[in-house]
C-alpha positions in Angstrom: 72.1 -6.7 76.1 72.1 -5.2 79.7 69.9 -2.0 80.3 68.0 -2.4 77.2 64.1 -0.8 76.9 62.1 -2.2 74.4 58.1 -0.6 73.7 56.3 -2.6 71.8 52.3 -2.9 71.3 50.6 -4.7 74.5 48.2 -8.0 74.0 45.8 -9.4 76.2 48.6 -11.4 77.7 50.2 -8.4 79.3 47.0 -6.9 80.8 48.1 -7.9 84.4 51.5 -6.7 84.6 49.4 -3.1 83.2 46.8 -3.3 85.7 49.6 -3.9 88.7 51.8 -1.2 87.2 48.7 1.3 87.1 47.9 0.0 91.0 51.6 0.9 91.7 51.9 3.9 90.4 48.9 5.4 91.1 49.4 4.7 94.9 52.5 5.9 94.6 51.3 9.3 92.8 48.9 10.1 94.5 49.7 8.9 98.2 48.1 12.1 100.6 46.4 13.5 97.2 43.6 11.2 96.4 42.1 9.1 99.0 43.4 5.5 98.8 39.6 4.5 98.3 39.2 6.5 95.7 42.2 5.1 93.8 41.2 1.7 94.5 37.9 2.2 93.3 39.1 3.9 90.1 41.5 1.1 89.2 39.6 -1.4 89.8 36.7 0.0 87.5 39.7 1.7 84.9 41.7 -1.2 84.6 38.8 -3.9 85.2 39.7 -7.1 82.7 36.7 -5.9 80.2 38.1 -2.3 80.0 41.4 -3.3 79.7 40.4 -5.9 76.8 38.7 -3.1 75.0 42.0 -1.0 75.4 44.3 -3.6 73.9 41.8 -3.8 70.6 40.4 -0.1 70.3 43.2 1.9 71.3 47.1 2.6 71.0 48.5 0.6 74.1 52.0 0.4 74.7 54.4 -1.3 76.8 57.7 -0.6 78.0 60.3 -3.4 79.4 63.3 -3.0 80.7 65.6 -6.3 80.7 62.9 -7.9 79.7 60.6 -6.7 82.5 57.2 -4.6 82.2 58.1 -1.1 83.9 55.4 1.3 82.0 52.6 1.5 79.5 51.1 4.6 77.6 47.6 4.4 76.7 45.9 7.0 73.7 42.7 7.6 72.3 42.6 9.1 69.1 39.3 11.0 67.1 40.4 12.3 63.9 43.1 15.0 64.0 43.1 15.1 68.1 44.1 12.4 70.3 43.8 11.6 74.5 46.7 10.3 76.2 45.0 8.4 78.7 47.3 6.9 81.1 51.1 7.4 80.7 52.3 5.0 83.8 56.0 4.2 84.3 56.5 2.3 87.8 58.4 4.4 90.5 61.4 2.7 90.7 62.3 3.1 87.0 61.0 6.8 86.5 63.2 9.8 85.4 65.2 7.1 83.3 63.3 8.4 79.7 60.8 5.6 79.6 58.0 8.3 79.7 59.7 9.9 76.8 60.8 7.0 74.7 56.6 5.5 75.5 55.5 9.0 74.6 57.5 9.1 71.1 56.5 5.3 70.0 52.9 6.4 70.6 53.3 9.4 68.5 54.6 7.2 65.7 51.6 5.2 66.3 49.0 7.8 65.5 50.8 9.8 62.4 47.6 11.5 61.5 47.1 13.4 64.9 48.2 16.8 64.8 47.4 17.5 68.8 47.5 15.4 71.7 45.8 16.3 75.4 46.2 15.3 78.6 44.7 15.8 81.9 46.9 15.8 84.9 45.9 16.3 89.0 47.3 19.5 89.6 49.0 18.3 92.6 50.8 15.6 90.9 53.8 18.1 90.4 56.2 15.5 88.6 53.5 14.3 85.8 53.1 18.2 85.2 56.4 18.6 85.0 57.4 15.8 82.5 54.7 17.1 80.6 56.0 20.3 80.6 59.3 19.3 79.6 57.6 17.4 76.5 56.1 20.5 75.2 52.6 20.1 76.7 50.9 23.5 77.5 48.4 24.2 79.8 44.9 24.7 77.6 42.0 24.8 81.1 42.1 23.8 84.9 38.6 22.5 86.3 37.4 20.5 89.3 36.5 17.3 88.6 34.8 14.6 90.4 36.0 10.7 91.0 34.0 8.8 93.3 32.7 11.7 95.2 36.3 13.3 95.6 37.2 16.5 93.8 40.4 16.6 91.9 41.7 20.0 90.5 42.3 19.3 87.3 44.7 20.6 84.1 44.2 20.0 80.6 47.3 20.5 78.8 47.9 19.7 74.8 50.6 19.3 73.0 50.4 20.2 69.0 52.5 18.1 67.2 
């Protein structure tokens, strides 16, 4: 079938196609925001083959495909009732088509005893606030935050489910 998404759970044989949609994305993101150093050095040490290892057995990590092609993940942490949604990544070419959505929904279903979800968002990344927005999320604190000596203005939103 043409057009179809599928999200299903990610193994350690999908960890590449993650780590170059994260690259991707976050470049594209975060071009003229966050130095490209910066976001180098972050992936590199976020998305390392270790951490990502650890993601695919401690944590809900899911991938989306789209004819059969890896176009986004969603990553979430849960502690008890309260859960972090990590990285929510769709690549920019297939954005604003309701992966983010459908990703976001499957990894609800995934964690059915969280009652609130959080997320922390660069306030300058406009479209990730706004998708979040548009899902519900509401703005809980703003802080600065530092990655790799660079100071990001950050917002925690949380959803309650």
């Amino acid at each position: 079938m043409q057009n179809e998404t599928n999200i299903r759970k990610a193994t350690t044989a999908d960890i590449e196609d993650i780590q170059h949609i994260a690259k991707k994305t976050w470049h594209h993101t975060y071009e003229g925001i966050i130095p490209r150093y910066v976001q180098d050095r972050f992936i590199e040490q976020a998305y390392s083959d270790e951490n990502m290892e650890r993601r695919v057995h401690y944590s809900v990590l899911l991938l989306a495909e789209k004819d059969g092609k890896p176009v986004g993940f969603a990553n979430l942490f849960s502690k008890g009732k309260e859960a972090m949604l990590g990285a929510l990544y769709i690549d920019p070419r297939a954005q604003g088509k309701g992966i983010g959505s459908a990703l976001l929904g499957e990894g609800f279903k995934e964690l059915p005893d969280v009652s609130i979800i959080h997320v922390e968002v660069e306030s300058e990344n406009h479209g990730g606030l706004a998708f979040y927005e548009a899902q519900g999320f509401r703005l809980s604190e703003e802080y600065d935050d530092e990655l790799f000596g660079h100071v990001l203005k950050t917002k925690k939103l949380y959803l309650e489910l």
